[in-house]
N, C-alpha and C positions, 0 to 999 in steps of 0.2 A: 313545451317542456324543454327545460337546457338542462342537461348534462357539462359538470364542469370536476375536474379531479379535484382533490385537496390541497394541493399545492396552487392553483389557479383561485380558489374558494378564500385561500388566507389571504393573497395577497391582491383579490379584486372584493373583498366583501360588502365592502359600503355600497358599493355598485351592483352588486346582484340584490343586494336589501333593496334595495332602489326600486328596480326593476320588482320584484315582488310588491312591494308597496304601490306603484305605480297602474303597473300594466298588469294585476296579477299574475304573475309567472311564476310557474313551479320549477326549482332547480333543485336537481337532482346530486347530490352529492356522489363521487367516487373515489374507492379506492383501488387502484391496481386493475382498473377497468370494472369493477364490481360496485352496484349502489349499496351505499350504508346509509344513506338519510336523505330526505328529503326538505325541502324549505318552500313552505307555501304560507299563502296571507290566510289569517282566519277568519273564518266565515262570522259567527258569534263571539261573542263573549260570555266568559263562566260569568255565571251568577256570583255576586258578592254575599258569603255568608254573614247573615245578621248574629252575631255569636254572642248578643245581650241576654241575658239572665232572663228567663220565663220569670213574669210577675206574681205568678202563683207560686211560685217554690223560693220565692225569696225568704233570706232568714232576716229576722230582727232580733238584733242581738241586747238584750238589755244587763248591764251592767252589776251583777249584785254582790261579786266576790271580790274583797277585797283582801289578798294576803298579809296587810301589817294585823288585822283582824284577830285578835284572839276567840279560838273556835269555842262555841258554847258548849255546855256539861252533854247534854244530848247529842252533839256531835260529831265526841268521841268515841272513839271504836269501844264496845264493852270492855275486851281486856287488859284498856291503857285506862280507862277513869279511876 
């Protein structure tokens, strides 16, 4: 485990990525002698959600309204016919 301040982290970062990537090492982030974060390789990987539409709740939409359409006698509301 390394401990390295913020000011050390900005301007060595490719270099401790490295080192993570490589040799797995865990560095430790500081501030003001205090740890705020840590930087280690991961172990797994998140699962990729499959976020396609369930086949059973698909809609089919079928087409029947057409607005230039003049509406028929039964389709008007009772107190407009």
């Amino acid at each position: 485990m390394m401990s390295v301040n913020m000011h050390d982290a900005k301007t060595r970062l490719s270099e401790l990525v490295k080192a993570v990537e490589e040799q797995n090492e865990v560095i430790v982030l500081c501030r003001d002698g205090r740890e705020v974060a840590e930087m280690r390789r991961r172990t797994k990987r998140r699962l990729v959600r499959d976020l396609a539409p369930y086949p059973r709740f698909r809609v089919k939409l079928v087409r029947r309204y057409r607005p230039d359409e003049p509406l028929a006698e039964e389709e008007w509301p009772l107190d407009l016919r």
